[in-house]
MARBA-3410 file (N, C-alpha, C, O; in Angstrom, 1 decimal):
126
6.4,12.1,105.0,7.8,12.6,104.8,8.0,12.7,103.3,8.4,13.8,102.9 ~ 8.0,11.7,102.2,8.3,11.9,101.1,7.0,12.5,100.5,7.3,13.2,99.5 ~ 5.5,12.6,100.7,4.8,13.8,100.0,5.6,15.5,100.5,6.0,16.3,99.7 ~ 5.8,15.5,101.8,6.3,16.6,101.4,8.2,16.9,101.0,8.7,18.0,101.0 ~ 8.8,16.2,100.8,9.9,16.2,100.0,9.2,15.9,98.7,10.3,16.3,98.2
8.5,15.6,97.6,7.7,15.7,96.4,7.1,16.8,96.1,7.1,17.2,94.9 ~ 6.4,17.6,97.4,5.9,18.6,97.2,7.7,20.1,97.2,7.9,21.1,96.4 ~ 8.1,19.9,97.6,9.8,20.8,97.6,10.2,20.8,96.3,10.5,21.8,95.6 ~ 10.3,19.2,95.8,10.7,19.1,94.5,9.9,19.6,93.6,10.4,19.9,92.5 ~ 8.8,19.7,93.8,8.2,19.8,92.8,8.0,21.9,92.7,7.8,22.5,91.6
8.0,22.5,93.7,7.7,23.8,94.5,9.0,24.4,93.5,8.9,25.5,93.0 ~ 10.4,23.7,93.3,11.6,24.3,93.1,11.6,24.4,91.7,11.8,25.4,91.1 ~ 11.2,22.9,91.0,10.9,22.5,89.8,9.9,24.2,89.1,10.4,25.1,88.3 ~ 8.9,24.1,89.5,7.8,25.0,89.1,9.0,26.8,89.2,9.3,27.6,88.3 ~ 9.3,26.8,90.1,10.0,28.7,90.2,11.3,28.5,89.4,11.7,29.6,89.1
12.2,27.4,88.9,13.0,27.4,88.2,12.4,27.8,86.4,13.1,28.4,85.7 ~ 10.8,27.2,86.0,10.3,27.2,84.9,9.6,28.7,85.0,9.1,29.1,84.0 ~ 9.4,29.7,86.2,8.3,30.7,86.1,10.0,31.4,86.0,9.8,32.5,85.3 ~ 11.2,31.4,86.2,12.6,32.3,86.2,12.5,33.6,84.6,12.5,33.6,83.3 ~ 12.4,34.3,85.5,12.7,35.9,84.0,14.1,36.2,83.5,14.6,37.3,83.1
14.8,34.9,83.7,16.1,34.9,83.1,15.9,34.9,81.6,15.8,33.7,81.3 ~ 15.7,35.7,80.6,15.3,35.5,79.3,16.4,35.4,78.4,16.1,35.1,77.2 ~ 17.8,35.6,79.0,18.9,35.4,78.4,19.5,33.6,78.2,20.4,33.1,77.5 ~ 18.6,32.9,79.2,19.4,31.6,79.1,17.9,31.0,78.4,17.7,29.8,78.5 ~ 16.7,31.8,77.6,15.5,30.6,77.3,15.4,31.1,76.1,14.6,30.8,75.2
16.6,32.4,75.9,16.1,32.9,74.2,16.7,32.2,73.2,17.7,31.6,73.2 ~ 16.0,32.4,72.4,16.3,30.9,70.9,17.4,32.3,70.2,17.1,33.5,70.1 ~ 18.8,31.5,69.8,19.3,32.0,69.4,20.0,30.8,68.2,19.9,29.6,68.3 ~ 20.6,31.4,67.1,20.7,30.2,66.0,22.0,30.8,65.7,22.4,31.9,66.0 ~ 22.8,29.9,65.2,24.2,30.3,64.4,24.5,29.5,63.2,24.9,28.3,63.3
24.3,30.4,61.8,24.8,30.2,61.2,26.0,30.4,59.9,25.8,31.6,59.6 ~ 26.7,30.0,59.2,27.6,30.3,58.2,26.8,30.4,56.8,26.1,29.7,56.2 ~ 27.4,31.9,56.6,26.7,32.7,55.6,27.7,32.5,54.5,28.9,32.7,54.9 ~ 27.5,31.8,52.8,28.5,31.8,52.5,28.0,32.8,50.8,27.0,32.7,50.1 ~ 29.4,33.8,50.6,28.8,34.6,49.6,29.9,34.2,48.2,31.1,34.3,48.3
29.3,33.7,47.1,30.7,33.1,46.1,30.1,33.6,44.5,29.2,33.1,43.8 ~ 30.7,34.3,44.2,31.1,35.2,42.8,30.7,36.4,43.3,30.1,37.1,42.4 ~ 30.7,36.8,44.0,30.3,38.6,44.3,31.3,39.4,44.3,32.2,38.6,44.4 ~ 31.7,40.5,44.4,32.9,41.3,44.0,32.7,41.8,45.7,31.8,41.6,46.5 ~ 34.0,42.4,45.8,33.9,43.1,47.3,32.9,44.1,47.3,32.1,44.2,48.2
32.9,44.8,46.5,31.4,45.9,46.5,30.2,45.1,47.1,29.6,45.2,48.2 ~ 30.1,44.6,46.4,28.7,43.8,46.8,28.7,42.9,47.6,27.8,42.1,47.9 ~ 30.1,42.8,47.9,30.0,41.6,49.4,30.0,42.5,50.3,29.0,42.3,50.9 ~ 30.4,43.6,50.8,30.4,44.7,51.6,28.9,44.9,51.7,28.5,44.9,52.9 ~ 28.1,45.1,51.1,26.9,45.7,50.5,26.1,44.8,51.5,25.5,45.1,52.6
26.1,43.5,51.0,25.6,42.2,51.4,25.8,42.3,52.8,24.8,42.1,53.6 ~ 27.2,42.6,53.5,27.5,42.4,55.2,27.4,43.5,55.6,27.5,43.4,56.8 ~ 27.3,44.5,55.4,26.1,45.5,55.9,24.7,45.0,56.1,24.4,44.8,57.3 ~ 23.7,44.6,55.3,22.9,44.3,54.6,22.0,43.1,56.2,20.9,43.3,56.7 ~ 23.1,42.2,56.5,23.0,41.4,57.2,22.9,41.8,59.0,22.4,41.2,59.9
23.6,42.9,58.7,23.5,43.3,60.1,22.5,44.2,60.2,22.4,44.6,61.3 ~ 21.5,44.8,59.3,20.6,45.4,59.5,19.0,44.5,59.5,18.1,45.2,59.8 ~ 18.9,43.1,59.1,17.9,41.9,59.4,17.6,41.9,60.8,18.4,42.1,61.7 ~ 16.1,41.7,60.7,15.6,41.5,62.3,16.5,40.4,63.2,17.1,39.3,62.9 ~ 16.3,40.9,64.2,17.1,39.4,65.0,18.6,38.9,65.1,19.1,38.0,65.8
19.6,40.0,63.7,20.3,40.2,63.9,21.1,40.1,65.4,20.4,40.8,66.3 ~ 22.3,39.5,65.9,22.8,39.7,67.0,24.6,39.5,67.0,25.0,39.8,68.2 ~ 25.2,39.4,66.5,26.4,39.3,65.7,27.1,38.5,64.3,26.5,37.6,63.8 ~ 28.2,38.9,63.9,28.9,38.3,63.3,30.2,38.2,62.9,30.5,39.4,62.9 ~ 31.6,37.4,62.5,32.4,37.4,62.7,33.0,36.9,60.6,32.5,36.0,60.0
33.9,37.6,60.1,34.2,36.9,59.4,35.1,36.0,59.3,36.0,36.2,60.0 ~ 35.1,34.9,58.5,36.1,34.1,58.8,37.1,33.6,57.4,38.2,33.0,57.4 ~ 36.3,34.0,56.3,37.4,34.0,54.9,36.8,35.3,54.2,35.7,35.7,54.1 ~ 37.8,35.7,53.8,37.3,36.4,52.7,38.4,36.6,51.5,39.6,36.9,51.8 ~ 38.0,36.6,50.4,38.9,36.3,49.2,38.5,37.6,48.1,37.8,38.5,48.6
39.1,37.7,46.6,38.2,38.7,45.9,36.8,38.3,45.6,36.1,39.2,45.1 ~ 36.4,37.4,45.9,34.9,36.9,45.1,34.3,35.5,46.1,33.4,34.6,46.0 ~ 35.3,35.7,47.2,34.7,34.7,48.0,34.0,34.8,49.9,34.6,34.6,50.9 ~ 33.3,35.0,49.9,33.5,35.1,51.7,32.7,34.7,52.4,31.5,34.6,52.0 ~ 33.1,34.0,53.9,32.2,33.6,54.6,32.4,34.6,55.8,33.2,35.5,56.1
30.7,33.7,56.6,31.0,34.6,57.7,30.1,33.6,58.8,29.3,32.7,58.4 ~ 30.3,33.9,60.1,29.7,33.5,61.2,28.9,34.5,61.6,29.3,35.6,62.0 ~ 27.2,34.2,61.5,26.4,34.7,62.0,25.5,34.4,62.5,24.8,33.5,62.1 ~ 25.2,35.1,63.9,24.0,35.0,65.0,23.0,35.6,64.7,22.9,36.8,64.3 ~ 22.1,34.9,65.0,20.4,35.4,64.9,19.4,35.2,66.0,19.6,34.2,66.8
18.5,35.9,66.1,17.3,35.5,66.8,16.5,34.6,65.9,15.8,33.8,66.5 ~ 16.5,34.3,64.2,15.7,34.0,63.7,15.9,32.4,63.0,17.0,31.8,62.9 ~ 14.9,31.9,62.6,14.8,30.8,62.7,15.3,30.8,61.1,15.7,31.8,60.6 ~ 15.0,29.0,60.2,16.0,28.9,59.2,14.8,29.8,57.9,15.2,30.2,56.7 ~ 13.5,29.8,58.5,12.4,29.9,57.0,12.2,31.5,57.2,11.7,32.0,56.2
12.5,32.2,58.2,12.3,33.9,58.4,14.1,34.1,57.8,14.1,34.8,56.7 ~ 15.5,33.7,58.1,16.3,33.9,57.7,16.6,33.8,55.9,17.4,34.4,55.1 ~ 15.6,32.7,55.8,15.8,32.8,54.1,14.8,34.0,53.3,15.0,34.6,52.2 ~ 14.0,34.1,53.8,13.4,35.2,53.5,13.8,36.6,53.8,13.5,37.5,52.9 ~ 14.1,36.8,54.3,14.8,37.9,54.9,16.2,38.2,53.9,16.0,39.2,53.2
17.2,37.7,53.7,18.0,37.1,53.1,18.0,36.8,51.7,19.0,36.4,51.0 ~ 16.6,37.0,51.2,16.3,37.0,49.8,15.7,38.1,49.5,16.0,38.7,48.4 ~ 14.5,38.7,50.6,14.2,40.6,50.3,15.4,41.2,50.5,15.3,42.4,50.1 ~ 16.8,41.0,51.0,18.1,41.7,51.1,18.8,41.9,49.6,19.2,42.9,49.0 ~ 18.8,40.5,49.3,19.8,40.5,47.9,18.3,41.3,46.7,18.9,41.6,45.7
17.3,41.5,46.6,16.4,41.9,45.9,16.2,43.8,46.4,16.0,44.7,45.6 ~ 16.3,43.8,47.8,17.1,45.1,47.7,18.0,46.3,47.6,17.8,47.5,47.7 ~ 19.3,45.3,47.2,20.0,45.7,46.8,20.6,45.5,44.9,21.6,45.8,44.2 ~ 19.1,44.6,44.8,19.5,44.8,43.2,20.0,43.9,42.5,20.0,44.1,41.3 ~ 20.9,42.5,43.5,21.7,41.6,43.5,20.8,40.5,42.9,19.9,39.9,43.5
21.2,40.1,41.5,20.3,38.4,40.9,21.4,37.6,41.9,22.6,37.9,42.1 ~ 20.4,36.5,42.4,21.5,35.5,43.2,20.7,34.2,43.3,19.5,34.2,42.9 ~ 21.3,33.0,44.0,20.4,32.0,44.1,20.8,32.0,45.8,22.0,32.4,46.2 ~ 19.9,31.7,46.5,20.5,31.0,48.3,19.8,29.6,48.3,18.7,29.1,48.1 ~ 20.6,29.2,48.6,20.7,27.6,49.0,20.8,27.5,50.2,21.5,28.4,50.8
20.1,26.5,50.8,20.8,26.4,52.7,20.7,24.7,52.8,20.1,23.9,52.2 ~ 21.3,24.7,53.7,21.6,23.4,53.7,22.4,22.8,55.3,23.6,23.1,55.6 ~ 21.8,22.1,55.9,22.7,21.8,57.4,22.4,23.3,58.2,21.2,23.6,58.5 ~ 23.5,24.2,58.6,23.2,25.5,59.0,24.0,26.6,58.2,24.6,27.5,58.7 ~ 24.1,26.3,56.8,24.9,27.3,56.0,24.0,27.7,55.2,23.2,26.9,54.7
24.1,29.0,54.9,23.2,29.7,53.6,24.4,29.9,52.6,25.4,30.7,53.0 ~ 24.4,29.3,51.4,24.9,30.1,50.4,24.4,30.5,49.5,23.5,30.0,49.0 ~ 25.2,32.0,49.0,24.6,32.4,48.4,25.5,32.8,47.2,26.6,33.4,47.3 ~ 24.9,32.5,46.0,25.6,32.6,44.6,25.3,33.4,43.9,24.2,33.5,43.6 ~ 26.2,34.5,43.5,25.8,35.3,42.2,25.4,34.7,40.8,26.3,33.9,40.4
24.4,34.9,40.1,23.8,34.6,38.8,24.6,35.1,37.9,24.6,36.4,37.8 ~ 25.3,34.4,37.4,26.3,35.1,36.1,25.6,34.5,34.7,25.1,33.5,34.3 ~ 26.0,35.6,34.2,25.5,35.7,32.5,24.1,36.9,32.5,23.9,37.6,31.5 ~ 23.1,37.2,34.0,22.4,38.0,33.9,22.8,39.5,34.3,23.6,39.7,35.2 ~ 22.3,40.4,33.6,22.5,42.0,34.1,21.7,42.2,35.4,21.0,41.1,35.5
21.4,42.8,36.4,21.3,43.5,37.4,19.5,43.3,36.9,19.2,43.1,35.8 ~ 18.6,43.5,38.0,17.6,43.7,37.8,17.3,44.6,37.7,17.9,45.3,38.4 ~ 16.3,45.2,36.9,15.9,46.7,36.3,15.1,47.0,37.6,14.4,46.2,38.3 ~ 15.2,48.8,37.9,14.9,49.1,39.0,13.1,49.4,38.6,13.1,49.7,37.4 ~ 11.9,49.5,39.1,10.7,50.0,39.0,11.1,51.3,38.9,10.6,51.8,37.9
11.7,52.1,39.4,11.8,54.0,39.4,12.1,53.7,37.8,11.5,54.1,36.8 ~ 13.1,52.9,37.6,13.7,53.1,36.0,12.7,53.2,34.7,11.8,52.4,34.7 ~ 12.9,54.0,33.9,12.2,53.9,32.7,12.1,52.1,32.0,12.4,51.9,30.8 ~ 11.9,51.3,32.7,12.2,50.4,32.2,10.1,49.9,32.1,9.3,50.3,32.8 ~ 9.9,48.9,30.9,8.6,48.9,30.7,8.3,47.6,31.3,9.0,46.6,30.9
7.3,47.4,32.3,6.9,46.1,32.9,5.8,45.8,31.6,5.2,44.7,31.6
END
């Protein structure tokens, strides 16, 4: 009697782990994106910017000031693909910045005192 109540448990155990529910086993991460000295141009730029990242799956803002803003955002992606990602972003759009993360916040700082990075198309001499 108890091998086969072990065997039940164990029968239910196993089809609960084989389940194609992929909505309740998918890795999903939430973190606070924080952007501080950026002008609204380029915080707009930036939250565009964000929602076009792999893995992207929402976000919500929750302050925004002239030169300050955060935001709540969902990802599929983990914290070392989000910093990367997140650094080919601000380098695509041209933006010197530093990101820091820390706990589950990325901030991200504009570099003041430097000019904009010179584009490769630009006559500029490497």
């Amino acid at each position: 009697m108890r091998h086969l109540l072990f065997i039940s448990v164990i029968t239910l155990l196993l089809a609960g782990c084989a389940s194609s529910d992929n909505d309740s086993t998918a890795y999903s991460a939430k973190y606070t994106v924080i952007l501080a000295g950026f002008d609204s141009k380029a915080a707009l730029s930036i939250e565009e910017g964000l929602m076009e990242l792999s893995g992207y799956n929402s976000h919500r803002i929750s302050v925004k000031t002239h030169t300050h803003a955060e935001f709540w955002y969902k990802t599929d992606l983990g914290t070392a693909k989000m910093s990367r990602e997140l650094n080919g972003l601000l380098d695509d759009l041209n933006l010197p910045a530093v990101v820091q993360f820390s706990g589950n916040t990325y901030t991200v700082t504009q570099v003041s005192g430097r000019s904009s990075k010179p584009n490769k198309g630009d006559d500029y001499q490497w």
